[in-house]
Backbone as CSV, one residue per row, in Angstrom:
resi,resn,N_x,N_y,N_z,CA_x,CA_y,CA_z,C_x,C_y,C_z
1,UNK,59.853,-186.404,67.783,59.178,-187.276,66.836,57.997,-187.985,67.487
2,UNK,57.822,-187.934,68.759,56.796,-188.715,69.740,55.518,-187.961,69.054
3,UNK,55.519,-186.761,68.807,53.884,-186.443,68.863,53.858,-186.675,66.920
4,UNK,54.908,-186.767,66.568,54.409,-186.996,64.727,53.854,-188.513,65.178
5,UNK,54.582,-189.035,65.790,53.787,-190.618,65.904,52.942,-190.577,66.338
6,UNK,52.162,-190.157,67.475,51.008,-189.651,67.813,49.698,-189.634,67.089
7,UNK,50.540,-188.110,66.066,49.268,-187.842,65.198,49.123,-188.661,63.941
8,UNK,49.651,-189.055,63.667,49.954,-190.569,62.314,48.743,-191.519,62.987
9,UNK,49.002,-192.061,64.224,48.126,-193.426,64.785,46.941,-192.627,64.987
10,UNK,46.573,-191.288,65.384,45.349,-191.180,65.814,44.187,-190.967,63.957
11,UNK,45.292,-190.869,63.121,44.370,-190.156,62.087,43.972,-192.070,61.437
12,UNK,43.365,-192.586,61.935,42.875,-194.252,61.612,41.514,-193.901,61.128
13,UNK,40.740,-194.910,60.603,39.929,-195.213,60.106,38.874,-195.989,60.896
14,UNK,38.218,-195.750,62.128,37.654,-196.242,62.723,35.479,-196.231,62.869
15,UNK,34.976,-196.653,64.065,33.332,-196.271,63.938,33.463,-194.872,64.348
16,UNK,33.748,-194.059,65.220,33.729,-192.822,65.373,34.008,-192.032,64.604
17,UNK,34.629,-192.502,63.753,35.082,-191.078,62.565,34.193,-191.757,61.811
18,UNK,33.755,-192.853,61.155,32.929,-192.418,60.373,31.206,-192.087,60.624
19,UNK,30.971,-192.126,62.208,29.987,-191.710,63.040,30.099,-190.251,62.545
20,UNK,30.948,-189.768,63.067,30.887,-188.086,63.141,31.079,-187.696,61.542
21,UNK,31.785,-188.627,60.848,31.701,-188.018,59.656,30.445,-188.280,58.986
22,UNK,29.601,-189.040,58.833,28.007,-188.666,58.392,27.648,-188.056,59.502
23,UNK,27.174,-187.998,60.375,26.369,-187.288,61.598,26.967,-185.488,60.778
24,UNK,28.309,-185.137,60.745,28.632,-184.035,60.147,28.116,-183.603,58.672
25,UNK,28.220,-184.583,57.757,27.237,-184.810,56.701,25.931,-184.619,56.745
26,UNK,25.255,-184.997,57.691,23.742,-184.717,57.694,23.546,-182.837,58.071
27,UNK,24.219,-182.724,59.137,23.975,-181.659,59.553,24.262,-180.487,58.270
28,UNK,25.443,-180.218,57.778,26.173,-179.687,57.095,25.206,-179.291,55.499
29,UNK,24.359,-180.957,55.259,23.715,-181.019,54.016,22.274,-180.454,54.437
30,UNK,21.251,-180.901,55.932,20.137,-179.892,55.979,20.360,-178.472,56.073
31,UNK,21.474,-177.971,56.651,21.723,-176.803,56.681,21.805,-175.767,55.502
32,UNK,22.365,-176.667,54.220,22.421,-176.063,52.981,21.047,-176.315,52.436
33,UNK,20.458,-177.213,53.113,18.996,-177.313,52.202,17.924,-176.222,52.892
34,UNK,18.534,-175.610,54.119,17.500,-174.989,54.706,17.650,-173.491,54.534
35,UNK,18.959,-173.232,54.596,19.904,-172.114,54.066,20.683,-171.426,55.116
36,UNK,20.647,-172.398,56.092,20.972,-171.368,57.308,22.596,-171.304,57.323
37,UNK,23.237,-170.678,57.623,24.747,-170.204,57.709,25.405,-171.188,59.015
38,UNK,24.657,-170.275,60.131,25.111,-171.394,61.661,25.172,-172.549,61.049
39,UNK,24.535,-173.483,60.825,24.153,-174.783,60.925,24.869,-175.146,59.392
40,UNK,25.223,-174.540,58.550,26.525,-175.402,58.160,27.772,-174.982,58.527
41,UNK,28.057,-173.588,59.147,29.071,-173.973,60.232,29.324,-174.800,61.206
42,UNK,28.389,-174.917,62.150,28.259,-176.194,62.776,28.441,-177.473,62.804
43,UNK,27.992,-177.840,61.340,28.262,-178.889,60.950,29.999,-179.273,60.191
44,UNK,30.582,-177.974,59.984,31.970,-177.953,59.858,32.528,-177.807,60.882
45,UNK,32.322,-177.608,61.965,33.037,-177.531,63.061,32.929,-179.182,63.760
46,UNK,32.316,-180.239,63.562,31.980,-181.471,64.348,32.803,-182.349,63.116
47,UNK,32.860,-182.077,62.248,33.667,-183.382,61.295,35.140,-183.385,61.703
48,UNK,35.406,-184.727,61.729,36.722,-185.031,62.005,37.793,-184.831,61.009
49,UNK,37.907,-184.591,60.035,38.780,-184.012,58.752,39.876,-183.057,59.323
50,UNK,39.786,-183.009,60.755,41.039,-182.021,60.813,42.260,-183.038,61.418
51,UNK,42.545,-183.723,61.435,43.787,-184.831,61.765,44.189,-185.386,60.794
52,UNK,43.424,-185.696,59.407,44.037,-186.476,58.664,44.977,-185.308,57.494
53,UNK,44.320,-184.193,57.606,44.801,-182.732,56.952,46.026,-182.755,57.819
54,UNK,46.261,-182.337,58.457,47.383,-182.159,59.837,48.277,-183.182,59.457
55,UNK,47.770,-184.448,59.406,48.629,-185.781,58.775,49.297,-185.350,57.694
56,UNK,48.639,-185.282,56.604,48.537,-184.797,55.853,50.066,-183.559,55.808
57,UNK,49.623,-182.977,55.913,50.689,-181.804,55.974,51.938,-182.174,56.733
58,UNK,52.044,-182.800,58.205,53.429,-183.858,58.239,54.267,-184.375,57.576
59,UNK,53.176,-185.508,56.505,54.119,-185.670,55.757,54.666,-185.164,54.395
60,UNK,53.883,-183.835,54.127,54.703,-183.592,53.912,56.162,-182.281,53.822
61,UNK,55.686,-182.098,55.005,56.766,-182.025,55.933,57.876,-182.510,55.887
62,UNK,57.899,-183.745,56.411,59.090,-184.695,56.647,58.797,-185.605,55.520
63,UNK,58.637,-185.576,54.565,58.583,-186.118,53.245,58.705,-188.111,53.364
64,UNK,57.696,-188.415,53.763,57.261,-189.584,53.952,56.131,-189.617,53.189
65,UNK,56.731,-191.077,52.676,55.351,-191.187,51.008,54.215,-191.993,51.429
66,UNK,54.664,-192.575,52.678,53.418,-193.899,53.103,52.452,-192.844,54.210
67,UNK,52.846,-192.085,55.094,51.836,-190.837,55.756,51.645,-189.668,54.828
68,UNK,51.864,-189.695,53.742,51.174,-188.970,52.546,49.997,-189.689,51.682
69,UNK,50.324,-190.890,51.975,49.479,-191.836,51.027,48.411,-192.252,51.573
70,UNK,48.705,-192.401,53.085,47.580,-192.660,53.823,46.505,-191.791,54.489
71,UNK,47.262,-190.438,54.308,46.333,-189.640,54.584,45.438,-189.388,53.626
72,UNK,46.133,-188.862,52.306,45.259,-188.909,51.229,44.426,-189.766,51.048
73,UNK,44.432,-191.363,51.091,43.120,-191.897,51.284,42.286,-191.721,52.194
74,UNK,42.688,-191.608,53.245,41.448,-191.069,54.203,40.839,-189.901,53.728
75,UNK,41.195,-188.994,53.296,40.984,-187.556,53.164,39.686,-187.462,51.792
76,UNK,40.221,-188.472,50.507,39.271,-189.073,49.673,38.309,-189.675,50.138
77,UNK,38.485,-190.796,51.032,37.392,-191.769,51.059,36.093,-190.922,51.973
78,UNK,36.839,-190.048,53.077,35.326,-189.385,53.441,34.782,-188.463,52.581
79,UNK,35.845,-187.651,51.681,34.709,-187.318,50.556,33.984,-188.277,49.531
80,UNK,34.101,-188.976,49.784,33.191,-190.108,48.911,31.952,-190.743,49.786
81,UNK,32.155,-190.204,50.955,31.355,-191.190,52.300,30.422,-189.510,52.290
82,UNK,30.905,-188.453,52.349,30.307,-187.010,52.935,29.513,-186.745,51.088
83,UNK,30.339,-187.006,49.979,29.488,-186.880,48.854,28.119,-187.436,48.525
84,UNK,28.365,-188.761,48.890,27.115,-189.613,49.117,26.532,-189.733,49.562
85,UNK,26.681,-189.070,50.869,25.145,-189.026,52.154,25.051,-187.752,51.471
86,UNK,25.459,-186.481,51.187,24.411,-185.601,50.981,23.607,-185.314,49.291
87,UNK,24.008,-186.711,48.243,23.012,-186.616,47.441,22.037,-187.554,47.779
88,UNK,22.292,-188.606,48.619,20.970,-189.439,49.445,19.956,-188.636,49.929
89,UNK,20.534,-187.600,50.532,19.788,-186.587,51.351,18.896,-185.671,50.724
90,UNK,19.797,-184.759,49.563,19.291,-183.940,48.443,18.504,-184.259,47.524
């Protein structure tokens, strides 16, 4: 159970994730504006969205409603943070 606790505390809401999550946003959105393939791969490969998915899937796993709940908001709120920088952008 050490590393489910682990990955629960690391999937937080902090400046680095939401650093990398626009910085991933920008990239991800010129890339579609430019058309290039690499470069919105690229830009899917640098967003942090893969821990709170992983969370995500833990719980439910082990069927816990509060690391289901909390992932899902994270998981929303950067699409609301990644939706909005790239119609700023567009």
């Amino acid at each position: 159970m050490r590393v489910a606790s682990e990955l629960i505390e690391s999937s937080r809401l902090d400046a680095d994730f939401y650093l990398m999550l626009i910085l991933s946003a920008v990239v991800v959105t010129l890339g579609l504006i430019v058309g290039s393939t690499a470069v919105v791969i690229g830009g899917m490969l640098i967003t942090p969205l893969l821990t709170p998915i992983l969370t995500l899937a833990l719980g439910l796993v082990i069927a816990d409603k509060t690391v289901i709940w909390h992932s899902v908001k994270i998981i929303l709120r950067s699409l609301g943070i990644i939706l909005g920088v790239a119609v700023i952008l567009g």
